[in-house]
C-alpha positions in Angstrom: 0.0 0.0 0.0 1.3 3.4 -0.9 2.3 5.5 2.1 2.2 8.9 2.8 5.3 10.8 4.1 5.3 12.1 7.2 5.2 15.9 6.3 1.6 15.4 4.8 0.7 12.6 6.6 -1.6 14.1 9.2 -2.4 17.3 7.8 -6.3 18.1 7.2 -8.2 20.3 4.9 -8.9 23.7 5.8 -12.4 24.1 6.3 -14.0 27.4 6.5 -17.2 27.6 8.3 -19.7 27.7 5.5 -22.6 28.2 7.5 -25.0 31.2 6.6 -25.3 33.8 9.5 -26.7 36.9 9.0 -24.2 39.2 10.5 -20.5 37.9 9.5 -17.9 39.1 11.4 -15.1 36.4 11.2 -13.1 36.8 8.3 -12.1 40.7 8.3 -13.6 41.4 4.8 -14.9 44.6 4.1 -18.4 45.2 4.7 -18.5 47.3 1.6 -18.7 46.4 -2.2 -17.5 47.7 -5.5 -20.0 50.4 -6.4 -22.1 49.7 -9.3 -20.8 52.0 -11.7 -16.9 50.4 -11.0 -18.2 46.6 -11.6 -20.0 48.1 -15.1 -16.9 49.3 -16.6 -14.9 46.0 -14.7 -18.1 44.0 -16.6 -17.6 46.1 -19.8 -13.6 45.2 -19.7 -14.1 41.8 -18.8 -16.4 41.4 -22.4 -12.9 42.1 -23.6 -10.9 39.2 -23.0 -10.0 36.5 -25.4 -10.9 33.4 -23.0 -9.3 30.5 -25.4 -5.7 32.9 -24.5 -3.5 32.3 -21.3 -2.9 35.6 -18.9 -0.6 37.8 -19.3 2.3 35.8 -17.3 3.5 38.6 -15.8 0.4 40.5 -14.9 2.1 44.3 -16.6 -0.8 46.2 -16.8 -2.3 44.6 -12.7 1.6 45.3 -11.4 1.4 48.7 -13.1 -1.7 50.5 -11.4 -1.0 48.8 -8.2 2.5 50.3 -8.3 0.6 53.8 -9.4 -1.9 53.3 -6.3 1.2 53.3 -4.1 3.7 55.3 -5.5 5.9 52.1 -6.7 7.9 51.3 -9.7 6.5 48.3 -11.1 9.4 46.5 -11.7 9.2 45.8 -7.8 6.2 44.5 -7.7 4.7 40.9 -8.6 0.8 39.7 -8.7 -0.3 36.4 -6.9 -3.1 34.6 -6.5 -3.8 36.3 -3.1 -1.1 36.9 -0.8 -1.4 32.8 0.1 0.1 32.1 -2.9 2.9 34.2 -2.6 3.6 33.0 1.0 4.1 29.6 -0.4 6.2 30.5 -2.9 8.5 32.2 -0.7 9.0 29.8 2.0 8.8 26.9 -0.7 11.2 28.8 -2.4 13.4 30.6 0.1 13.8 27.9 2.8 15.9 24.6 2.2 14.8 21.7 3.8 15.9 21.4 7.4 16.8 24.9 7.6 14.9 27.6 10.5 11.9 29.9 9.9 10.9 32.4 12.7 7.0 33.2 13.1 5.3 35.2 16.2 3.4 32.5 18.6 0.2 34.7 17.9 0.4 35.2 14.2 -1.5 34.2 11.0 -1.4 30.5 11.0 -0.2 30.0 7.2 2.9 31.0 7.6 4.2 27.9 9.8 1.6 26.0 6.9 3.8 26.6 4.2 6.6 26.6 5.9 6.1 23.2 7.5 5.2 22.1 3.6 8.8 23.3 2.8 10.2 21.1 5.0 11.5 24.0 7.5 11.2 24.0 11.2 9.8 26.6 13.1 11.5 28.6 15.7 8.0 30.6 17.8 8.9 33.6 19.3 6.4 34.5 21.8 4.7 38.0 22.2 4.3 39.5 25.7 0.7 38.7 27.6 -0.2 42.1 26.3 0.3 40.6 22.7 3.2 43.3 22.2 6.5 42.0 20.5 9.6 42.1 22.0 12.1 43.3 19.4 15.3 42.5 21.2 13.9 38.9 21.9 12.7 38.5 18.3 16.4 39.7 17.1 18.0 37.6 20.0 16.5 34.2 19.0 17.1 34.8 15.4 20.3 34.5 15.9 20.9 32.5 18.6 18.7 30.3 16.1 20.6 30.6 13.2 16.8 31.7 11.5 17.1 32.0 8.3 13.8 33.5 7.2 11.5 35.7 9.7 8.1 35.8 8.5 5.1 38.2 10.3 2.4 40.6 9.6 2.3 44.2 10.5 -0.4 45.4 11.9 -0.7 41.7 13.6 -3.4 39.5 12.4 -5.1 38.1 14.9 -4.0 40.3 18.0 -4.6 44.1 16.1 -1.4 45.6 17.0 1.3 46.8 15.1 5.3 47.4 14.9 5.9 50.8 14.3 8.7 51.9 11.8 11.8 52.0 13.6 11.1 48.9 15.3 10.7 47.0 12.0 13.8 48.7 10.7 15.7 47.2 13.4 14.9 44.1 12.8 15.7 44.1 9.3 18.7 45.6 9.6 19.6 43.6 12.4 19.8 40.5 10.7 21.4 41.0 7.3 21.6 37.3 6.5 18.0 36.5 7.2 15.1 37.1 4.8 12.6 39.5 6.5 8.8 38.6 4.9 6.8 41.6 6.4 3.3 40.8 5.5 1.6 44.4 5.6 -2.5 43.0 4.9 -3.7 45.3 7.2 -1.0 48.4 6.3 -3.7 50.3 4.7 -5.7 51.0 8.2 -2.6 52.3 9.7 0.5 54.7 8.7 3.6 52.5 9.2 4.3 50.9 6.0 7.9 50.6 4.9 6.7 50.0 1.4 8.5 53.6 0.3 12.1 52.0 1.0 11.8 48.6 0.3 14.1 49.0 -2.4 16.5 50.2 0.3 17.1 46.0 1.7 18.0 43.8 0.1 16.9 41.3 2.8 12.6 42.8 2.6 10.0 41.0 0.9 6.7 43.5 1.5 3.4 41.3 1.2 -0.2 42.8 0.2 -3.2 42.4 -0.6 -6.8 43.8 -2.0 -9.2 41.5 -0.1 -9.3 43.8 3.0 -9.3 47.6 1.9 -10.3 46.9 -1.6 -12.8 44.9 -0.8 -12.1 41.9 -3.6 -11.4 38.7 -1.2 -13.5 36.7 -3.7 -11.4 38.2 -7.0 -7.7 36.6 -4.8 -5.0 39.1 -5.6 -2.2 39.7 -3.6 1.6 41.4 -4.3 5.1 41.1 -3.3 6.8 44.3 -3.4 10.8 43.7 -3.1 14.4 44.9 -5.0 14.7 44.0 -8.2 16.9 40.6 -7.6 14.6 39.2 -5.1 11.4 39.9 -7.4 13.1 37.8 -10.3 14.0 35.2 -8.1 10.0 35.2 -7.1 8.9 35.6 -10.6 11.6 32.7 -11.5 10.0 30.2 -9.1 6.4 31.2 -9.5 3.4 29.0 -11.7 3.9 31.1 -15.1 0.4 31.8 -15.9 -0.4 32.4 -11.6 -2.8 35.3 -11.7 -6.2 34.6 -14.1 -6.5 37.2 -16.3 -10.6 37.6 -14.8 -8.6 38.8 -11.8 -6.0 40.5 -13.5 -8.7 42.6 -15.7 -11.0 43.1 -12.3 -8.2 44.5 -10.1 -6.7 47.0 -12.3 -10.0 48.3 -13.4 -10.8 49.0 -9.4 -7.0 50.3 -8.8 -7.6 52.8 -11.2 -10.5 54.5 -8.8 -8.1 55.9 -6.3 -11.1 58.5 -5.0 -13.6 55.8 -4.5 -10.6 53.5 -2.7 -9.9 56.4 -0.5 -13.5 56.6 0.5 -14.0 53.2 1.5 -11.1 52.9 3.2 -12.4 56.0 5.3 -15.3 54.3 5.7 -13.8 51.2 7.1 -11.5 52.6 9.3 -14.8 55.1 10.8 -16.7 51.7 11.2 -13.1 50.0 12.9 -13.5 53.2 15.2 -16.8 53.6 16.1 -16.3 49.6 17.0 -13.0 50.0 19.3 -15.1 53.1 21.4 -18.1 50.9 22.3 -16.2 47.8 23.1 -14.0 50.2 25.2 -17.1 51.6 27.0 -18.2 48.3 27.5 -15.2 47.4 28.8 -15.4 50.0 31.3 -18.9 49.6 32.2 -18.0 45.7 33.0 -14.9 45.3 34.4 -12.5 42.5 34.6 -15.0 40.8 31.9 -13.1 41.6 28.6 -10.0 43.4 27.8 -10.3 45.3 24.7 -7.0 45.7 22.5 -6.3 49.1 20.8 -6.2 48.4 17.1 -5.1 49.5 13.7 -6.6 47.1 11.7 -10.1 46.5 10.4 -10.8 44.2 13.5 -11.1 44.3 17.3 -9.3 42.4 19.4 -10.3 41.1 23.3 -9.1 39.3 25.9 -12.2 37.6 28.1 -12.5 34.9 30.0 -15.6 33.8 28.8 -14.6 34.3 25.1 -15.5 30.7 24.1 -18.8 31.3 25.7 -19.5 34.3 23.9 -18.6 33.1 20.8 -21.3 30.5 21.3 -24.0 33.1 22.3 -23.4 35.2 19.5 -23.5 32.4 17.1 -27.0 31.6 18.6 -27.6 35.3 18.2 -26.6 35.0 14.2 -23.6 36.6 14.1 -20.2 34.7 13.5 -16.7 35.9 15.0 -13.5 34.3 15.9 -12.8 32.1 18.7 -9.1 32.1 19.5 -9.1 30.0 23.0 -8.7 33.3 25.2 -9.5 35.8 22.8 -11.8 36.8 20.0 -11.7 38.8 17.3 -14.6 40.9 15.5 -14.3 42.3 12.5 -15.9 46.1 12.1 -19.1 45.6 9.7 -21.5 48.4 8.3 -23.0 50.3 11.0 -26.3 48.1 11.4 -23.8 45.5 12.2 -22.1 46.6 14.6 -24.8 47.8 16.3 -26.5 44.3 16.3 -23.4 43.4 17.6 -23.0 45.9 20.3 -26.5 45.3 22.1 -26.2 41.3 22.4 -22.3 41.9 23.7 -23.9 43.7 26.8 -26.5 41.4 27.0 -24.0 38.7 27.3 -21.9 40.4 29.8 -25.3 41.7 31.7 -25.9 37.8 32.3 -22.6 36.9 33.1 -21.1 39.5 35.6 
């Protein structure tokens, strides 16, 4: 009989809930979608495409307007399919088997995924019980460890903080023989990007993506923004025809709207807000029942120690967050949303305090 090796032998599929709720609140996907006159012209482009022809390989015109939206040259910049893909290529890629990764112990779980796939061990630096990072640890244990690729996101997906600037500059420059993967997802909700100097290490690899602020998580498009060396290497390892041309059409259509981007990100970040003051009055008003993080993403963080139980009541209640053993995390939807959210939250800690 044939027999699995031991790398995939006990892995299982990842299953998504697919249940239907009525509020969502799980994923931290936008609550907004393109406005009707964008998807006409990205339906009116999309009558354009020759389907019996492969994608562009290279994605030119996609890389283009995503390097216009940020201010980029394009020859630093390469489309995936969603940032996922991209994370496996660079750890399949990157990493030698046997050799050390460094991930965060509270950190997006498909990093150590890949990397496991890759045949790499993981070295888990811990954050602090306040789920801040401890640079001088993180720098510390990368070398003691002999780490030869560090891998996290900034702002910090599932905890909500973020690494400002100089802190992320000191890691990179800290460890000049280790590849630093900062995956900025959440970037555009706060104002500590590094994407301006990439091109200034050539130890960076910048991840991002336009399922959050863009609002296309169905469409999958993500980017590596890097020097020029480590984007051919990425481009030289990757699937050649990776990004659909549906996708590539859909995303540079949108990218091209900077005004209406700008508004829905303001939107999103008013909503995150408006979110992070009544959970902090809640906090307040029930204390020593949930610790509420201060976040610069498009989610809420908190610490409770009933957070399974709550998880469960709002479930009954229709509305789906995340359970992560002590914490949870919300994502901020549309105002009716939150509010829905907001009332059975002090229900909930009503009946338990």
């Amino acid at each position: 009989m044939y027999t699995l090796n031991e790398k995939i032998r006990d892995l299982v599929p990842y299953e998504p809930n697919k249940e239907e709720y009525p509020i969502k609140l799980d994923s931290n996907e936008s609550f907004l979608r393109v406005p009707e006159y964008v998807m006409a012209e990205v339906i009116q482009n999309l009558q354009g495409i020759q389907f019996n022809r492969y994608p562009d390989p290279t994605a030119d015109v996609l890389c283009a307007n995503y390097a216009s939206a940020y201010g980029l040259n394009a020859e630093n910049v390469v489309a995936g399919n969603g940032s996922d893909e991209l994370i496996n290529i660079i750890c399949n890629s990157f990493l030698m088997a046997g050799e050390k990764y460094g991930a965060f112990s509270s950190d997006f779980s498909m990093y150590s995924f890949y990397a496991h796939l890759a045949g790499a061990k993981g070295v888990f630096i811990p954050q602090n019980n306040d789920f801040t990072v401890d640079v001088d640890r993180v720098i510390e244990t990368c070398k003691a460890e002999e780490v030869r690729m560090l891998i996290f996101s900034n702002p910090c997906n599932p905890t909500s903080l973020g690494l400002e600037k100089d802190e992320v500059r000191r890691i990179i420059t800290s460890l000049p023989d280790t590849l630093i993967v900062l995956d900025e997802a959440y970037m555009d909700f706060w104002d500590q990007s590094l994407l301006e100097e990439v091109t200034e290490y050539d130890n960076l690899i910048i991840l991002k993506t336009l399922s959050k602020a863009f609002g296309l998580a169905a469409v999958r498009c993500g980017f590596a923004v890097a020097n020029e060396r480590l984007i051919r290497v990425i481009k030289a390892v990757k699937s050649p025809f990776n990004v659909n041309t549906m996708t590539q059409v859909f995303a540079s259509t949108l990218l091209k709207h900077k005004a209406e981007n700008k508004a829905a990100l303001r939107q999103i970040k008013m909503s995150t807000e408006d979110l992070q003051n009544a959970f902090d009055e809640l906090s307040e008003k029930y204390p020593g029942q949930m610790e509420v993080k201060k976040s610069c993403t498009n989610f809420i963080t908190v610490k409770m120690p009933q957070a399974r139980d709550y998880f469960v009541f709002l479930k009954e209640k229709g509305i789906l967050i995340r359970f992560y053993g002590p914490f949870i995390r919300v994502t901020a939807g549309n105002r009716s949303e939150n509010a829905q959210l907001i009332k059975f939250t002090e229900q909930f800690l009503e009946e338990n305090k």
